[in-house]
C-alpha positions in Angstrom: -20.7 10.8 -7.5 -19.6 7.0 -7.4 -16.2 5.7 -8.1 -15.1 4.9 -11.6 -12.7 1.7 -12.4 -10.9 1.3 -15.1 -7.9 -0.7 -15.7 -7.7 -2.4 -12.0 -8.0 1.2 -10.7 -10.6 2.8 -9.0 -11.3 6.4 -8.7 -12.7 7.3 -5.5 -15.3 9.8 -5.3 -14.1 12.7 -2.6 -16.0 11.4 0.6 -18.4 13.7 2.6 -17.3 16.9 3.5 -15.1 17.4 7.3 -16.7 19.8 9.3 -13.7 22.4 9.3 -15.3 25.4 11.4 -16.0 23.0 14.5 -12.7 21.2 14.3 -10.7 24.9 14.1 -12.7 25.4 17.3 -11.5 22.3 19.3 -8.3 22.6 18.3 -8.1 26.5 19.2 -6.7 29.6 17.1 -2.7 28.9 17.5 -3.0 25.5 15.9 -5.1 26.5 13.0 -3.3 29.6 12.2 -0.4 26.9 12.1 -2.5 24.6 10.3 -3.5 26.8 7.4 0.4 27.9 6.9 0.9 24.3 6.5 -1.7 24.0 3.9 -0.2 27.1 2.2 3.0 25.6 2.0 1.5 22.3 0.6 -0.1 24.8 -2.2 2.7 26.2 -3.3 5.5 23.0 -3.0 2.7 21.5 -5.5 2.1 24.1 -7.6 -1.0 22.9 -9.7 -0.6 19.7 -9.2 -2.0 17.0 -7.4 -1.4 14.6 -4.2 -2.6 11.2 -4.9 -3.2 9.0 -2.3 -3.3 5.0 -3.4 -4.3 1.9 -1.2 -6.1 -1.2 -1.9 -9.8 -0.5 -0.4 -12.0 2.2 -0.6 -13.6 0.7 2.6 -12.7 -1.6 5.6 -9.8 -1.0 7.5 -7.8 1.9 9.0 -6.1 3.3 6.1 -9.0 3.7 4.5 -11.2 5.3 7.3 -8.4 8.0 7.2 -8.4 9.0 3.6 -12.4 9.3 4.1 -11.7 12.2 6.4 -8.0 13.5 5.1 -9.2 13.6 0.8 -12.0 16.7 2.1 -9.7 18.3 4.4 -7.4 18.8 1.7 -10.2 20.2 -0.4 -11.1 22.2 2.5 -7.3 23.8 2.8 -7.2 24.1 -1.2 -5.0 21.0 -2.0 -6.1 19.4 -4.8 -6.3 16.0 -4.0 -7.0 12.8 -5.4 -7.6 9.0 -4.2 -7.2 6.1 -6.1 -8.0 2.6 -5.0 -6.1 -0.6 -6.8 -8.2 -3.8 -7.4 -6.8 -7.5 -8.4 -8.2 -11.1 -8.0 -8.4 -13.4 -5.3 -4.9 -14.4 -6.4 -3.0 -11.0 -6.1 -5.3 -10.4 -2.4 -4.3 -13.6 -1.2 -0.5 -12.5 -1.9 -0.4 -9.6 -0.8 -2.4 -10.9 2.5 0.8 -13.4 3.0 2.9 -10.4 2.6 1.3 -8.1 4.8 1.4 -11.0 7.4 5.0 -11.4 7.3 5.8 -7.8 7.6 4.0 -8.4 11.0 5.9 -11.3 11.3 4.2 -13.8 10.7 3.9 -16.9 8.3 0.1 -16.5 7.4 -0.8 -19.3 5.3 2.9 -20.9 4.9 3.3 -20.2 1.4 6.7 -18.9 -0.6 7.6 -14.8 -0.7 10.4 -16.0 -3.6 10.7 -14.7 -7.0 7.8 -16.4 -8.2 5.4 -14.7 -6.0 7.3 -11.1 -6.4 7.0 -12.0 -10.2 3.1 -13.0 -9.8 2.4 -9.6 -7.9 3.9 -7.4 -10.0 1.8 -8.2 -13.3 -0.6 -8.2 -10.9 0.0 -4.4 -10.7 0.8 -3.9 -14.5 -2.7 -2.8 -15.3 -3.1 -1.0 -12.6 0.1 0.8 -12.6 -0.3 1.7 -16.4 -3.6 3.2 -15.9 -2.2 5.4 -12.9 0.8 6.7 -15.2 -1.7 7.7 -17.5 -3.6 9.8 -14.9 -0.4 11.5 -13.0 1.5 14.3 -14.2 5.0 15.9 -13.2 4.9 17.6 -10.0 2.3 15.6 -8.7 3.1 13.4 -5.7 1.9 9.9 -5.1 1.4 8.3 -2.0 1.5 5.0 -2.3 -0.1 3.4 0.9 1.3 -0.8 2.2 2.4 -3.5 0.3 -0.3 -3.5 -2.0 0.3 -0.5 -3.8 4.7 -0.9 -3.2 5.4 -2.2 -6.8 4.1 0.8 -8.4 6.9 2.8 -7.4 9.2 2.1 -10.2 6.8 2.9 -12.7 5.5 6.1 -11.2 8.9 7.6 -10.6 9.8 7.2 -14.5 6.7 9.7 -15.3 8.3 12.6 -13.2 6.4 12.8 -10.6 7.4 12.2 -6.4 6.7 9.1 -5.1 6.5 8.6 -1.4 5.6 5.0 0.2 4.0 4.8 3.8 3.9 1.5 5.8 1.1 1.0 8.2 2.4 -2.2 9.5 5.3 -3.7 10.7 7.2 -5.9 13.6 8.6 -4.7 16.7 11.7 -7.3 16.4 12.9 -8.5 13.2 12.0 -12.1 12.3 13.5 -13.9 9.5 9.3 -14.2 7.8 9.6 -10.3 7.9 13.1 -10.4 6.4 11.3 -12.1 3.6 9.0 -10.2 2.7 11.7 -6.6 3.0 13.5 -8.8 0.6 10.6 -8.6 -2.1 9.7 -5.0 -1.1 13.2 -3.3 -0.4 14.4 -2.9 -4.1 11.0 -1.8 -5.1 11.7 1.2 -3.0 14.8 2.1 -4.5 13.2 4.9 -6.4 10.8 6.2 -3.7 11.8 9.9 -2.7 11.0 8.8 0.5 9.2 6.3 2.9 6.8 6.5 6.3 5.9 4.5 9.5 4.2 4.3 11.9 6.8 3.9 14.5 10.5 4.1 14.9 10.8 0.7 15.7 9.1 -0.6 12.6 11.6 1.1 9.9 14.1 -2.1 8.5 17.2 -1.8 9.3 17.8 -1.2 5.0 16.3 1.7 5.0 17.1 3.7 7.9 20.2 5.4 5.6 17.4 6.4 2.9 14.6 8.8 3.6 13.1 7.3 6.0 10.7 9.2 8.6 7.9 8.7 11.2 4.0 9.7 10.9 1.3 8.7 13.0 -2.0 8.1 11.7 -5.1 10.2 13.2 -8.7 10.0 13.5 -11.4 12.7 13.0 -12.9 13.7 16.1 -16.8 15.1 14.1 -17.1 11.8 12.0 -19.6 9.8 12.5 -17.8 7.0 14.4 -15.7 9.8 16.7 -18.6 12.9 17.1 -20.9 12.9 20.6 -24.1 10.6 20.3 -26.8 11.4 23.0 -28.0 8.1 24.8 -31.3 7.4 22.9 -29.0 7.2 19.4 -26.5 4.9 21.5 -29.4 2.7 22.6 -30.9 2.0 19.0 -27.6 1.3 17.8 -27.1 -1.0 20.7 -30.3 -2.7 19.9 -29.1 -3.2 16.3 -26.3 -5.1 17.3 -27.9 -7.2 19.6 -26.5 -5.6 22.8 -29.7 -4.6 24.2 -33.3 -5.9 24.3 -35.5 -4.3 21.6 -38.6 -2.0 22.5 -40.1 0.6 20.8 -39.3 2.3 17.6 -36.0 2.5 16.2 -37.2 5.4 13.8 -34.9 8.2 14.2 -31.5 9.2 13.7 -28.8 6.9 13.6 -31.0 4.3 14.2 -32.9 3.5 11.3 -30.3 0.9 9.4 -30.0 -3.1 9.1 -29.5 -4.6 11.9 -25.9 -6.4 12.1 -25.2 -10.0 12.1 -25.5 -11.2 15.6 -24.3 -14.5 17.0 -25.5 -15.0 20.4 -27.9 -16.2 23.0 -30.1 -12.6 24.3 -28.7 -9.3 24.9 -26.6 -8.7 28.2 -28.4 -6.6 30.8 -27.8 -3.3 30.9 -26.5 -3.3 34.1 -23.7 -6.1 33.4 -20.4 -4.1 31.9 -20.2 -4.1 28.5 -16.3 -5.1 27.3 -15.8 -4.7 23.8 -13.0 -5.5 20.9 -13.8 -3.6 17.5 -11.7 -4.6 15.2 -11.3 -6.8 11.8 -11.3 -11.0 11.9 -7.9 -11.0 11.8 -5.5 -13.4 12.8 -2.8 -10.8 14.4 -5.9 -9.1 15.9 -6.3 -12.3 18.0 -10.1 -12.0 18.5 -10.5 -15.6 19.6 -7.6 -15.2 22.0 -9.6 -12.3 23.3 -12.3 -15.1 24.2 -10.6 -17.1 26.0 -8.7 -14.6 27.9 -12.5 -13.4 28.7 -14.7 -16.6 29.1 -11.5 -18.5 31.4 -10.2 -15.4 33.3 -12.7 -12.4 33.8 -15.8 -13.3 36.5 -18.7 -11.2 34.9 -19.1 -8.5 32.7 -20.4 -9.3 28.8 -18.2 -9.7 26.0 -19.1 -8.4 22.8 -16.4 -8.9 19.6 -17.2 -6.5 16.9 -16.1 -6.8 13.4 -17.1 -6.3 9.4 -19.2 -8.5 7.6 -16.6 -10.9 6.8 -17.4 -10.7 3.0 -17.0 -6.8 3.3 -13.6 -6.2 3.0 -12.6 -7.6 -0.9 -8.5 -6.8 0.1 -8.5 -9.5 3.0 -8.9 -12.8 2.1 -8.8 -14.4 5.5 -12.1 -12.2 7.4 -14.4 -15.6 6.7 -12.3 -17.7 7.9 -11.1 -16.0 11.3 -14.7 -15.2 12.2 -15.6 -19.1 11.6 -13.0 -19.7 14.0 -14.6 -17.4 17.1 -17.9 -19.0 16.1 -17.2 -22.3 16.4 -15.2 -21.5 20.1 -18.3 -19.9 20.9 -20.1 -22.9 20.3 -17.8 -25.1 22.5 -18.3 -22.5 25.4 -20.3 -24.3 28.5 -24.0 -22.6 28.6 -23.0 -19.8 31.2 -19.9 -18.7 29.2 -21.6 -18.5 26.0 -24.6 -16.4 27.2 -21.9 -13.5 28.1 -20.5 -13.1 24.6 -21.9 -11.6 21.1 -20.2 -11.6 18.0 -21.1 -9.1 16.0 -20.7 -8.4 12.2 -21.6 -4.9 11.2 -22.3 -4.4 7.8 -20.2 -2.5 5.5 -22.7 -1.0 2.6 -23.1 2.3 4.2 -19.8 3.0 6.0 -21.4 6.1 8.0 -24.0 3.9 9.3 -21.6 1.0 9.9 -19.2 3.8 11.7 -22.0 5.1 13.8 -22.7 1.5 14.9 -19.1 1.3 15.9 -19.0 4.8 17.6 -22.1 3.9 20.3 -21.1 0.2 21.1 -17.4 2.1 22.0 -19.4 4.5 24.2 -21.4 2.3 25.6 -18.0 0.3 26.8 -16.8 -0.3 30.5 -13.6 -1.2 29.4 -12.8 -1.2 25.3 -9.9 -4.3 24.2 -7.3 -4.5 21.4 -5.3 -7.4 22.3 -3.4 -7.3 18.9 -0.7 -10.0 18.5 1.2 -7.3 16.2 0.0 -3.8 15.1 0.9 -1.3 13.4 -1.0 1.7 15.0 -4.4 0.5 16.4 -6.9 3.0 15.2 -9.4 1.4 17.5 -7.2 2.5 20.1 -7.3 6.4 19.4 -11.1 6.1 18.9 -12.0 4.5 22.1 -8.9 7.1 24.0 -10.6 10.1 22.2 -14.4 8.8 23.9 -12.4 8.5 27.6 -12.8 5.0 27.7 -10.5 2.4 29.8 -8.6 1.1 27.4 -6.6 -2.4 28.0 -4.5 -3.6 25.3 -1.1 -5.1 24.4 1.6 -3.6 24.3 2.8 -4.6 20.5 3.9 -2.0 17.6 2.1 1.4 18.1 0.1 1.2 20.4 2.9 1.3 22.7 3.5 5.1 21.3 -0.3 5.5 22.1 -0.6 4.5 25.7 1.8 4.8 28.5 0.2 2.2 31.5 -1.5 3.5 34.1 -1.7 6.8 32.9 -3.6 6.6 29.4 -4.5 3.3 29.7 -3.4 -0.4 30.7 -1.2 -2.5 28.7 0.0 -6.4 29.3 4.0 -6.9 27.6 2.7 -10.3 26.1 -0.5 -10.3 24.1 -0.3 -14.2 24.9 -0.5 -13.6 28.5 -4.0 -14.3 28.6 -4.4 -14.7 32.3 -2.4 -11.6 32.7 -4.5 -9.6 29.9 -7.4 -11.1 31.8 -6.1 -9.3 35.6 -6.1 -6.5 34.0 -9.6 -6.1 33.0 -10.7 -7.2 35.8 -8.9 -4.4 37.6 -10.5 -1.9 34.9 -13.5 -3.2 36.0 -13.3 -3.0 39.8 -9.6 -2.0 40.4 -8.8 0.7 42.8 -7.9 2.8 39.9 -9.8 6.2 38.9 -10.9 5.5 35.5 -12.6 8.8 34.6 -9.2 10.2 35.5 -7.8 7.9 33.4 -10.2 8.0 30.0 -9.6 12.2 30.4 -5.8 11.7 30.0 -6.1 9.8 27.0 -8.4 12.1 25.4 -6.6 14.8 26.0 -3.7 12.9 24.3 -5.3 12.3 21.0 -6.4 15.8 21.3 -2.5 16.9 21.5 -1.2 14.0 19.0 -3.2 12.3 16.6 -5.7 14.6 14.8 -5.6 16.2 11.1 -3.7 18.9 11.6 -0.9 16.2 12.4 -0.9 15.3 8.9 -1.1 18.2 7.2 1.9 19.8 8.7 4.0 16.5 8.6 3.3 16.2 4.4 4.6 20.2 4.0 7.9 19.3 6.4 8.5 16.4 4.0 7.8 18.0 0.4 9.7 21.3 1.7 12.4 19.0 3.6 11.9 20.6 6.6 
């Protein structure tokens, strides 16, 4: 089944099914005894209706990985379930990428978040919004997913049904750019039954004394960027991203996609360590910061920074532009510097294949990167955790919930420390440290924390008010 858009809204088609039976066995009988009484009481606070979860992409980017795996598990538990995607021109993408910068704190590209643009985004939603009321019915509940989908709140609360709004994003301190952009987004709210983070820390001050509360996104330990690949499926996918030499077939499975878009000058040697940031071309995801910390501070090893095609994610404007600008620092790098870095662009028209790609280049990591300038909960992070890799990262928005240093990974204080971000892989590298001890502690704390099961129980607490 493929999705169906109608009136700037997208229906998504349910993704592939979520192998159930295996993840009831890793997660063991007392927590899926306690997972299906959670499911239960979903059933029966919605009656026969629906939960709708909204975003703004049915592909690219983290929300949107986890409604691939959390619309079947729902089906799987009996909830009906539905997911709905919201679409809008260049014009409305480009806003909303503005405002999703400020909320990090940041002034994107130095336009206005006044009237004008709240007035511009919200008839931006009109059509949208309208064909959504059409489709919901009282005693549903809508999740409405970032500032894309916020202004829709007013409009779905007048049908009847509940309304919650969950915030993926957000700024450890106050700034007076985020300020701006809570000032457009706040009284949208008003009507919410209720609104999610991240992270404590990100709630605004304005709505702590509302129904504010605290979920942390998961990942889904069978899909195919999380489940077990044996080393002959790691190689061909290395080999399709131009991380290892080709040689022989690359029939089989997992192996037989396109090859991603590689920038760089021959493969690294097997041997060499393999460092690696996956994440979008991103300004707060600092990828060319991540270069420089690399190419000026860390003696060997061989960079690879791993993103979408940069056309392949239609809600953020910016991807092109970002990856231009690690390109063209690549191309200033002397001869030896650039020889131990590859970007790579994966591409994005089969997302299984493109998260299989992403799955054996984090296996096949020394020492897996997310120097994020701001974040709201760094998915990458839990992946490469749950696969026991070192993980070095900043310490910014929720990934500081994700990793305590030393223990479950390594994190610098100031993501623009780049010779201290630099010591530190170095030391993951060839540090005194044990590292396998390390990577098995942070599996074992996505194991406890951030799979499925989180969610599930933490939407019954909230439409039984528990």
């Amino acid at each position: 089944m493929s999705a169906v858009a109608e009136g700037g809204l997208t229906l998504q088609p349910t993704p592939l099914p979520f192998d159930l039976a295996g993840f009831e066995v890793l997660i063991g009988p007392e927590r899926t005894a306690q997972l299906h009484t959670a499911a239960a009481t979903l059933r029966e606070s919605l009656g026969g209706g629906t939960m709708w979860h909204v975003n703004s992409t049915g592909a690219g980017g983290g929300v949107a990985e986890m409604l691939h795996t959390l619309l079947p598990l729902y089906r799987l538990l009996g909830v009906r379930a539905r997911w709905a995607v919201v679409g809008g021109d260049i014009g409305f993408f480009t806003l909303t990428k503005r405002l999703g910068l400020a909320l990090y704190g940041s002034t994107g590209d130095g336009g206005q978040l006044g009237p004008t643009e709240r007035d511009a985004y919200l008839a931006a939603l009109e059509g949208p919004g309208e064909k959504l009321a059409s489709l919901v019915r009282p005693g549903d509940v809508v999740l409405l997913h970032d500032h894309q989908t916020a202004g829709l709140v007013p409009r779905l609360t007048q049908r009847g049904v509940w309304v919650y709004w969950r915030c993926h994003v957000g700024v450890d301190r106050p700034t007076e750019v985020s300020d701006r952009a809570w000032n457009l987004l706040a009284p949208l709210l008003d009507s919410a039954h209720g609104t999610l983070f991240s992270v404590p820390w990100h709630i605004p001050d304005r709505l702590r004394n509302g129904h504010a509360a605290v979920l942390a996104p998961f990942i889904a330990p069978f899909s195919a960027k999380n489940r077990p690949l044996d080393q002959a499926a790691v190689r061909r996918a290395l080999v399709r991203c131009g991380l290892r030499p080709f040689g022989g077939t690359l029939a089989g499975p997992d192996g037989g996609g396109p090859p991603a878009h590689v920038t760089g000058e021959a493969p690294p040697d097997p041997e060499e360590p393999l460092i690696t940031q996956v994440s979008r071309w991103d300004r707060l995801k600092d990828m060319h910061g991540v270069l420089a910390a690399v190419t000026d501070h860390v003696a060997d090893g061989h960079l690879a920074l791993v993103g979408p095609d940069p056309l392949g994610v239609p809600d953020d404007t910016e991807q092109a532009l970002w990856f231009e600008r690690c390109r063209t620092a690549w191309l200033r790098l002397a001869p030896a510097q650039r020889r131990r870095v590859t970007l790579v662009s994966l591409p994005m028209d089969d997302l299984v294949d493109n998260a299989l790609l992403v799955n054996a280049v984090q296996r096949a990591s020394t020492v897996v990167l997310q120097k994020s300038l701001a974040e709201g909960f760094g998915l990458t992070v839990t992946e490469a955790m749950w696969k026991a890799r070192t993980v070095v990262a900043a310490g910014v928005g929720g990934i500081r919930a994700q990793i305590t240093h030393g223990q479950t990974g390594l994190l610098v204080d100031d993501p623009h420390d780049l010779p201290g971000f630099a010591d530190l892989v170095t030391s993951a590298l060839h540090g005194d440290m044990d590292t396998d001890a390390l990577g098995e502690r942070a599996r074992q704390r996505v194991r406890a924390d951030f799979l499925p099961d989180s969610e599930i129980h933490a939407m019954a607490r909230l439409l039984t008010g528990g």
